[in-house]
mmCIF file of the C-alpha atoms, coordinates in Angstrom:
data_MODEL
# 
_entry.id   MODEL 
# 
loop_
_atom_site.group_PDB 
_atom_site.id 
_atom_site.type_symbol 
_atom_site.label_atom_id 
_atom_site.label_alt_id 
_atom_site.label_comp_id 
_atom_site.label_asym_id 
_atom_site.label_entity_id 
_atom_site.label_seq_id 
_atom_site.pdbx_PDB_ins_code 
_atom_site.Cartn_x 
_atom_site.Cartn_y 
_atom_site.Cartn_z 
_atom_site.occupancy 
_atom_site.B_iso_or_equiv 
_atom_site.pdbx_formal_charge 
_atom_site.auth_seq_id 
_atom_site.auth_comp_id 
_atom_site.auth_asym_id 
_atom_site.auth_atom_id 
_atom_site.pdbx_PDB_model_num 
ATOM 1  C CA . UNK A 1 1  ? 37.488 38.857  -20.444 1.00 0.00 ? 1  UNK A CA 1 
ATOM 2  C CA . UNK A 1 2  ? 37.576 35.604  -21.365 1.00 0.00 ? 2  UNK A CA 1 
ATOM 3  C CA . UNK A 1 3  ? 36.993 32.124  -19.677 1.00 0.00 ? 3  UNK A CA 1 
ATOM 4  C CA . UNK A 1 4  ? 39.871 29.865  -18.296 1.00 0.00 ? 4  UNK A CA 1 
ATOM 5  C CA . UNK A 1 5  ? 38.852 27.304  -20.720 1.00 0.00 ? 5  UNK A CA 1 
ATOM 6  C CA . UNK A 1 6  ? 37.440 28.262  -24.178 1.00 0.00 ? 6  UNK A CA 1 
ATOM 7  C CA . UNK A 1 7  ? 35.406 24.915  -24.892 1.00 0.00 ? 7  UNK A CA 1 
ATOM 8  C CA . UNK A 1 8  ? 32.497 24.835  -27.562 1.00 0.00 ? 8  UNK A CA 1 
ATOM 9  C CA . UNK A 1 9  ? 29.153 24.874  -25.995 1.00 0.00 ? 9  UNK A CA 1 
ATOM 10 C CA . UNK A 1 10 ? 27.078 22.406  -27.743 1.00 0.00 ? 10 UNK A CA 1 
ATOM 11 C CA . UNK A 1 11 ? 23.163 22.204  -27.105 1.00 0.00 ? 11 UNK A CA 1 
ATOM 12 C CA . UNK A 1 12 ? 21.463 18.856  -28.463 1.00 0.00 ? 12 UNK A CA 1 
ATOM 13 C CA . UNK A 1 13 ? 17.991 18.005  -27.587 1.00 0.00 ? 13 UNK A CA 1 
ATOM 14 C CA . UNK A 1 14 ? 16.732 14.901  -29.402 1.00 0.00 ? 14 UNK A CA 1 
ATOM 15 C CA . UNK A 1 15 ? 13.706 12.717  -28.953 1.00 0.00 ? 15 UNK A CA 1 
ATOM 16 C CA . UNK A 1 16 ? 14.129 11.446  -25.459 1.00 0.00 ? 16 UNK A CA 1 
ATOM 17 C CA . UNK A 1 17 ? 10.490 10.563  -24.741 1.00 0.00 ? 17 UNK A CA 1 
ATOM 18 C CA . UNK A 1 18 ? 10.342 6.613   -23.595 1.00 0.00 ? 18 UNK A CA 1 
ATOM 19 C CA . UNK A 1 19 ? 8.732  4.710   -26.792 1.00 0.00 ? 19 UNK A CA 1 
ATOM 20 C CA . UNK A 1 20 ? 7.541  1.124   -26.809 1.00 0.00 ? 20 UNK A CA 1 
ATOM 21 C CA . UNK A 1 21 ? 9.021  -2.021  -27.407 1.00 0.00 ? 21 UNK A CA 1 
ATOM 22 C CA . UNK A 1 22 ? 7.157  -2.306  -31.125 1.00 0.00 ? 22 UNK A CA 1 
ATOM 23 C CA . UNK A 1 23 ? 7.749  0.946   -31.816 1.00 0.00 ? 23 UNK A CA 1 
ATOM 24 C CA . UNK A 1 24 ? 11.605 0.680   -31.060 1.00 0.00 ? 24 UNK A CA 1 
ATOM 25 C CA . UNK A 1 25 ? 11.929 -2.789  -33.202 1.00 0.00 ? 25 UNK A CA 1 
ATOM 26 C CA . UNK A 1 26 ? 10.240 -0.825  -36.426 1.00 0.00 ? 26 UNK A CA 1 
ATOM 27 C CA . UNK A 1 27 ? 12.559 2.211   -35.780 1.00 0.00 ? 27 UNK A CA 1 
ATOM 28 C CA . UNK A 1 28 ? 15.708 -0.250  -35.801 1.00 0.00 ? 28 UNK A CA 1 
ATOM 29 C CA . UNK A 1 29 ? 14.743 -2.598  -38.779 1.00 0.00 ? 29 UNK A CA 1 
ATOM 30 C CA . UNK A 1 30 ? 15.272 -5.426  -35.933 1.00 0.00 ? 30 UNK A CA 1 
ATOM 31 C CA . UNK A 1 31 ? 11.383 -8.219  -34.503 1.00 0.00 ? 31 UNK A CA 1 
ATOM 32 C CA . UNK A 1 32 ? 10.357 -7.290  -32.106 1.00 0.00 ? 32 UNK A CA 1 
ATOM 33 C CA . UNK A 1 33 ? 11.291 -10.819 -30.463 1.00 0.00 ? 33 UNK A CA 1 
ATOM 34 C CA . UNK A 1 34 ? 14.948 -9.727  -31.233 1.00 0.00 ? 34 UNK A CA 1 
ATOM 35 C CA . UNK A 1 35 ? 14.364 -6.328  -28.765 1.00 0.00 ? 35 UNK A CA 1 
ATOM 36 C CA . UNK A 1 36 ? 12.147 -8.386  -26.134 1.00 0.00 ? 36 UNK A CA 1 
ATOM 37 C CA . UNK A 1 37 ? 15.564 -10.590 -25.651 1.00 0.00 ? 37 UNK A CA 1 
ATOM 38 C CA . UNK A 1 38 ? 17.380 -7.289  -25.342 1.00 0.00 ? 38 UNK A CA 1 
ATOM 39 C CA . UNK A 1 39 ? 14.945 -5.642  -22.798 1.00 0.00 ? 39 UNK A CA 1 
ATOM 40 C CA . UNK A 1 40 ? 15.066 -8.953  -20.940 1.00 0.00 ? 40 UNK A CA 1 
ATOM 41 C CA . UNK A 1 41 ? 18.790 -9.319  -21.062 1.00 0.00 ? 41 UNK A CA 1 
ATOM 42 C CA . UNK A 1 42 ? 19.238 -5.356  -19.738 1.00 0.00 ? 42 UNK A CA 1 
ATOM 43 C CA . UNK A 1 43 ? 20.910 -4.777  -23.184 1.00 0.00 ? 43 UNK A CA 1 
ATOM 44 C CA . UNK A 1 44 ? 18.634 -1.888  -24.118 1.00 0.00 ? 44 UNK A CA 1 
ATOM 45 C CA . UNK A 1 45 ? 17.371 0.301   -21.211 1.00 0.00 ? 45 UNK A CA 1 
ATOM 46 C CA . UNK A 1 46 ? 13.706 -0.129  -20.351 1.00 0.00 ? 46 UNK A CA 1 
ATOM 47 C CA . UNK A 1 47 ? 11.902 1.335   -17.682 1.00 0.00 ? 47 UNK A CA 1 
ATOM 48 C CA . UNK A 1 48 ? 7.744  0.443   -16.891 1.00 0.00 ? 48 UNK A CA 1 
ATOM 49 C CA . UNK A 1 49 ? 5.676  3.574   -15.782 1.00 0.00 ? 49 UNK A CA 1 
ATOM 50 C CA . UNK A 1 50 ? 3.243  2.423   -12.810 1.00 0.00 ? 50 UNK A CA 1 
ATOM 51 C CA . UNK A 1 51 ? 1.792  -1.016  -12.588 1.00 0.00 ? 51 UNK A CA 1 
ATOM 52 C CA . UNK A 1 52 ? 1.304  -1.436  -16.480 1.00 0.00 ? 52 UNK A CA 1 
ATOM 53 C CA . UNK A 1 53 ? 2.413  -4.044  -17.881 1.00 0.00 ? 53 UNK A CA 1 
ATOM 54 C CA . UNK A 1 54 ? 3.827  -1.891  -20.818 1.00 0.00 ? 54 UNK A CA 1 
ATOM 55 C CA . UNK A 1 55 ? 7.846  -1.918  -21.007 1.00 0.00 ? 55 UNK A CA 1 
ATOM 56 C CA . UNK A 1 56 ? 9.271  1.385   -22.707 1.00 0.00 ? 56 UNK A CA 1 
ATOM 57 C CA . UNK A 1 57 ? 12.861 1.965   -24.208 1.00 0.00 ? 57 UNK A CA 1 
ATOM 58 C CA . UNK A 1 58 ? 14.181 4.422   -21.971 1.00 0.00 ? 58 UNK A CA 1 
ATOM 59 C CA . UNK A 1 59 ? 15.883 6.550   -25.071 1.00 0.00 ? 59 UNK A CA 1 
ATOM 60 C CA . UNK A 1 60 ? 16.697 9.438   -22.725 1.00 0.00 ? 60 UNK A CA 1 
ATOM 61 C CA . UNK A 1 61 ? 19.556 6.579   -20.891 1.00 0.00 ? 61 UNK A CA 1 
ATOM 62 C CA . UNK A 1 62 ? 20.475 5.381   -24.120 1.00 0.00 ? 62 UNK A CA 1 
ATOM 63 C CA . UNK A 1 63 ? 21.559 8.998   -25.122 1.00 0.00 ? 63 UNK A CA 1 
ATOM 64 C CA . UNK A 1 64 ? 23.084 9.805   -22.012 1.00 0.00 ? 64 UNK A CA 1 
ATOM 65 C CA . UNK A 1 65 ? 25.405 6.294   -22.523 1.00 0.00 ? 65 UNK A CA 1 
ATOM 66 C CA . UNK A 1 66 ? 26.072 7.205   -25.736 1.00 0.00 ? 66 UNK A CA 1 
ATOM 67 C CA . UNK A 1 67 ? 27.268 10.801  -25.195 1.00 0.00 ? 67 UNK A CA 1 
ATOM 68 C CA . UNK A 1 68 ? 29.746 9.824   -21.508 1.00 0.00 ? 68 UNK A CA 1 
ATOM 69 C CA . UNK A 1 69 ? 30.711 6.717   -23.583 1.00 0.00 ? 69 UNK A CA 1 
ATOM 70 C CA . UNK A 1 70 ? 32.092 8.691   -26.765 1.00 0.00 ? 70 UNK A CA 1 
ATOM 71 C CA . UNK A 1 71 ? 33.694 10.933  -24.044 1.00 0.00 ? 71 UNK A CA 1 
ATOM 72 C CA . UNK A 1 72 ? 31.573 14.055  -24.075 1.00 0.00 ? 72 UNK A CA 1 
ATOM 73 C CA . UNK A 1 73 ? 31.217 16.209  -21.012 1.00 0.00 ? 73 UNK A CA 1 
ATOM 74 C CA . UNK A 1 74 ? 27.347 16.044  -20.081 1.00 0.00 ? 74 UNK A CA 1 
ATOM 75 C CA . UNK A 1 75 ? 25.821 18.711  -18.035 1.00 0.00 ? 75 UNK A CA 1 
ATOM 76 C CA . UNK A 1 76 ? 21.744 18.563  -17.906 1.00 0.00 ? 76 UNK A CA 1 
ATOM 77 C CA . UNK A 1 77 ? 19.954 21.396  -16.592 1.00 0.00 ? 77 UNK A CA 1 
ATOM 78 C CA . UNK A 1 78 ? 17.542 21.433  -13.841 1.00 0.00 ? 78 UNK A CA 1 
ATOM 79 C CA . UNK A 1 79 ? 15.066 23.478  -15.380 1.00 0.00 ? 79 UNK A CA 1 
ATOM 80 C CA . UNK A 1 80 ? 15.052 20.708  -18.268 1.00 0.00 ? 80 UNK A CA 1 
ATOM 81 C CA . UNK A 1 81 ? 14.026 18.005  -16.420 1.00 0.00 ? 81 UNK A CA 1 
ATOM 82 C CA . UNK A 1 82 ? 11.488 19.816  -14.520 1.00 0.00 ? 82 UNK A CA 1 
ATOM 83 C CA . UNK A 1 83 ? 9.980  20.867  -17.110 1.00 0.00 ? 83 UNK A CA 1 
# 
């Protein structure tokens, strides 16, 4: 028997841990001044574990965006993020 809706199934599981500032500005070719404006702005999303003053590109979000924005359907499972 066969589903109502015959859709492609697509898994994708890229880097999504958080990553610094410096290390995102070397990754994209851009200073790291340039990606400081864009935390500060809200262009990139950041997020700051605990009281540290360290601010990480939240690369997980910007994935997520990227997918709902082009469209695509997303469904995360719970036993991902748990784990």
């Amino acid at each position: 028997m066969q589903n109502e809706v015959d859709s492609p199934v697509i898994n994708i599981r890229p880097d999504m841990l958080p990553i610094t500032l410096e290390v995102y500005a070397q990754r994209t070719g851009q200073s790291l001044s340039a990606v400081r404006t864009q935390a500060h702005r809200g262009t990139i999303p950041t997020l700051q574990m605990g009281k540290s003053s360290a601010i990480y590109v939240n690369q997980a979000q910007m994935i997520m965006s990227s997918l709902e924005a082009a469209g695509w359907d997303i469904l995360v499972r719970n036993d991902f993020i748990s784990s």
